[in-house]
C-alpha positions, 0 to 999 in steps of 0.5 A: 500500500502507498504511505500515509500520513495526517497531521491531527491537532498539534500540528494546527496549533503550531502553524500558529506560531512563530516559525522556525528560528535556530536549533540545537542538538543532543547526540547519542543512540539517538539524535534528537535535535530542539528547534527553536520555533519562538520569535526573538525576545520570547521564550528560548530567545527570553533575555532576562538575566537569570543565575546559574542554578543546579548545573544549568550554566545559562545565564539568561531565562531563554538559554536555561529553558533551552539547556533544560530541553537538551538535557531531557533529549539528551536523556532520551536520545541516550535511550532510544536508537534510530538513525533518523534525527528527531526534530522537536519544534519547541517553543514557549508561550502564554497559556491558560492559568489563574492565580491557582491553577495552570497549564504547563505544557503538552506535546504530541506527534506532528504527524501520524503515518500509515503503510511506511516502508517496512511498517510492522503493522499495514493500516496502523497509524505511528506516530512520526518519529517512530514511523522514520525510523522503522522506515530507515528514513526520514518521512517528515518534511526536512522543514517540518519537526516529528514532535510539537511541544508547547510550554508556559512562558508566563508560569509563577512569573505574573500574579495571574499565573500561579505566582510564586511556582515556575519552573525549576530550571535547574538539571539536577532534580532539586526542585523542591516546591518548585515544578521541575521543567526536565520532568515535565520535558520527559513526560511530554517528549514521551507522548510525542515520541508515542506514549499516545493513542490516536483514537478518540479516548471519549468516543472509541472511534479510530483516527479515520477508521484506522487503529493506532499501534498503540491500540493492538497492546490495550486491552479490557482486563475484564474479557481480555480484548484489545483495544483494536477489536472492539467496537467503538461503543465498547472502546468508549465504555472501557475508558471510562472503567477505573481499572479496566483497561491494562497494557499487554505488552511482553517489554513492558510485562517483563518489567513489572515485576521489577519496577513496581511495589506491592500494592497498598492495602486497607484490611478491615476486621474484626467482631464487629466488623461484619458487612465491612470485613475485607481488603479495601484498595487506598490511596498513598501519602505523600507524608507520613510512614509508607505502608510496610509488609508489617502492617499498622493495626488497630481499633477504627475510631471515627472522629465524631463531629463537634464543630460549631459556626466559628470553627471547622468541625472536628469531624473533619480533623481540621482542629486540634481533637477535644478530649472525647475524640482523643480519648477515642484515637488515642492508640487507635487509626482514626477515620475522618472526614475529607474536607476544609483544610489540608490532609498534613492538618488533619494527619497532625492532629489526629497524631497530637492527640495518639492516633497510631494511623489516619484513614481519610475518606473522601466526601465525593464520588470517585475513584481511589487517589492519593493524598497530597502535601508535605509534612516532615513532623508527620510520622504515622501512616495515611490513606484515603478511601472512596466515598463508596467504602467509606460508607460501607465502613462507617457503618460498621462503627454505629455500636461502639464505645468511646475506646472501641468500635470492634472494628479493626483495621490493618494499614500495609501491603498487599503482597500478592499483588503489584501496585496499579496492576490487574489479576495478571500483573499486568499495568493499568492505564488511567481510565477515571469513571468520568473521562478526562481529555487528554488524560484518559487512556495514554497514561499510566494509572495513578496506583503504581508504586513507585510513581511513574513518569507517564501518569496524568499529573507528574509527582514530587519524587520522580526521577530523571529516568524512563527506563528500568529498574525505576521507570515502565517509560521506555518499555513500553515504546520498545512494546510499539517499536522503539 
């Protein structure tokens, strides 16, 4: 068959903006080239004096978010092999944020291509760097990049931009509160390089009814199918099925097992457990003790609710405990409520008052996430819950005393089973029951242990690395072809 390539949104988006305007090389296995496509004075071409920090030696804001991008494609080009340069056209510029919120950046392939010379796969779409160097040689336009990224220029520099958070420029992951750029650089150089679907995650319908590569290793977890054979009604249903989709894919299943941790886990038992009695997925801290093989144990007591119009309740944990709901955690893992201040608050005061563990539950329906924020003084494990199990548990606590409830739960690790994997430890990919555009279905679920570098929302402890023993990154472009 004749080749055939497409250009989706991201390239629409870049014929926006300013053309092409100097590059700049990484070498390795692969060569991966940045091609400055900002106007002079903006984004990499940002004259603002700026101070060396953590091995980034530019001494203007433009020459540090340049040498931030040779570093990430230094990284990558280090991993992957092709005898084709890649080509990133690059540039940053004002995007959507507010004073609490913003977006950072995305990237995606220019271009997609189907029926190349040597496709492993006919009436496949591939993302355009890949494509090349399957073909051996280069089927984009010389003028034209294979990746298109886009980054905010106006981050935590203007009080309308989530002020006091830019991005950390440095190269050597000391970002601290800040937002680590070379992160977010991996991440998204990932997508473009193929970590992405070109099927519609919202509608399940193929990019010009054609599958893409990417669609032969995502497969329903319930019924064992792939992506690619199933209808487009199955695809939609399936994205929006919190664990129900896996990856199926011999790199990236050979690497679980030594990349993921076993999962956390919530055990509830007990006289008085009753109905409640079983094991309960949660969702991890970023504070406090991590779950251990040795679990947390002890009586489940709720933090009853004795607020009143000038405080928060205490229901929630937001105020230091009275003495009836100490007395009630005291050597006890509290249960309490998600809701009008910080978990590191309601951790620190269920702790001041004795409280060997924490359980949060969530107050709206969902699915299992983390809980987020920084607290050094902290040391007694916490999870959150869904709203769905919270309910189930609480009511197992209806007949208690001020000490006892009977109902006993367990904070540790579920050895029989890794984290984020399904009943064949395989990965699961991040399928939230209401679809998130542009998350859904080209990242990794938010369950794995430790952290991933593809999941939607980048972490505080990631590290520089796409590839085992730490990362299932590269895996899983070796799985489309890398």
């Amino acid at each position: 068959m004749t080749a055939k390539s497409l250009r989706g949104l991201a390239a629409a988006f870049a014929l926006a903006l300013a053309g092409l305007a100097g590059s700049s090389a990484a070498q390795a296995a692969a060569t991966i080239v940045i091609v400055n496509q900002n106007a002079p004075g903006e984004g990499f071409n940002d004259p603002t004096p700026a101070a060396p920090i953590g091995g980034n030696p530019g001494t203007t804001l433009g020459q540090q978010r340049l040498n931030a991008f040779r570093h990430a494609a230094s990284i990558w080009g280090a991993t992957l092999t092709s005898t084709v340069t890649i080509r990133i056209g690059a540039a940053f510029v004002p995007l959507a944020c507010n004073a609490t919120g913003a977006v950072l950046g995305s990237a995606g392939a220019y271009e997609v291509w189907t029926d190349f010379p040597n496709a492993p796969r006919t009436n496949t779409w591939y993302p355009s760097a890949l494509a090349s160097k399957l073909a051996g040689a280069d089927l984009t336009a010389p003028t034209d990049p294979h990746i298109i990224a886009r980054f905010n220029s106006r981050l935590g520099l203007f009080p309308d931009c989530l002020p006091g958070s830019p991005f950390y420029l440095g190269l050597d992951n000391r970002h601290g509160d800040q937002i680590d750029l070379v992160t977010v650089l991996l991440h998204e150089m990932g997508h473009g390089l193929g970590f992405q679907t070109f099927t519609d995650d919202e509608t399940g319908e193929q990019f010009f009814g054609i599958p893409s590569v990417w669609d032969y290793h995502l497969v329903d977890n319930r019924n064992n199918t792939a992506w690619v054979a199933m209808t487009d009604a199955q695809r939609a249903a399936s994205a929006i099925t919190w664990r129900g989709l896996s990856w199926n894919g011999p790199n990236v299943n050979a690497a679980v097992p030594k990349v993921l941790a076993p999962r956390s886990n919530l055990n509830i038992g007990g006289a008085n457990a009753g109905g409640a009695a079983g094991d309960y997925y949660v969702g991890d801290a970023t504070f406090g003790a991590p779950l251990a093989k040795r679990a947390v144990s002890g009586q489940l007591m709720p933090v009853v609710d004795q607020g009143n119009a000038n405080s928060p309740p205490l229901g929630l944990a937001c105020t230091p405990l009275n003495a009836v709901n100490a007395l009630a955690v005291r050597n006890n893992i509290a249960l309490v409520d998600r809701g009008s201040c910080d978990f590191t608050v309601k951790a620190a005061n269920v702790q001041a008052a004795g409280a060997i563990g924490i359980v949060v539950v969530d107050n709206v329906p969902g699915d299992v996430v983390g809980l987020s924020g920084t607290d050094p003084s902290i040391a007694i494990p916490a999870v959150r819950i869904t709203l769905a199990d919270g309910t189930v548990i609480k009511a197992a606590l209806q007949q208690r005393s001020r000490t006892k409830s009977g109902v006993i739960a367990s904070l540790g690790l579920d050895l029989r089973q890794l984290a984020g994997t399904d009943a064949q430890r395989r990965i699961l990919m991040y399928t939230p029951s209401i679809n998130v555009p542009g998350s859904s279905v080209s990242h990794y679920t938010t369950e794995a242990k430790p952290n991933q570098l593809m999941e939607p929302s980048i972490n505080d402890d990631l590290l520089h690395v796409v590839k085992p023993p730490r990362d299932l990154t590269y895996p899983l472009l070796r799985d489309l072809g890398w």
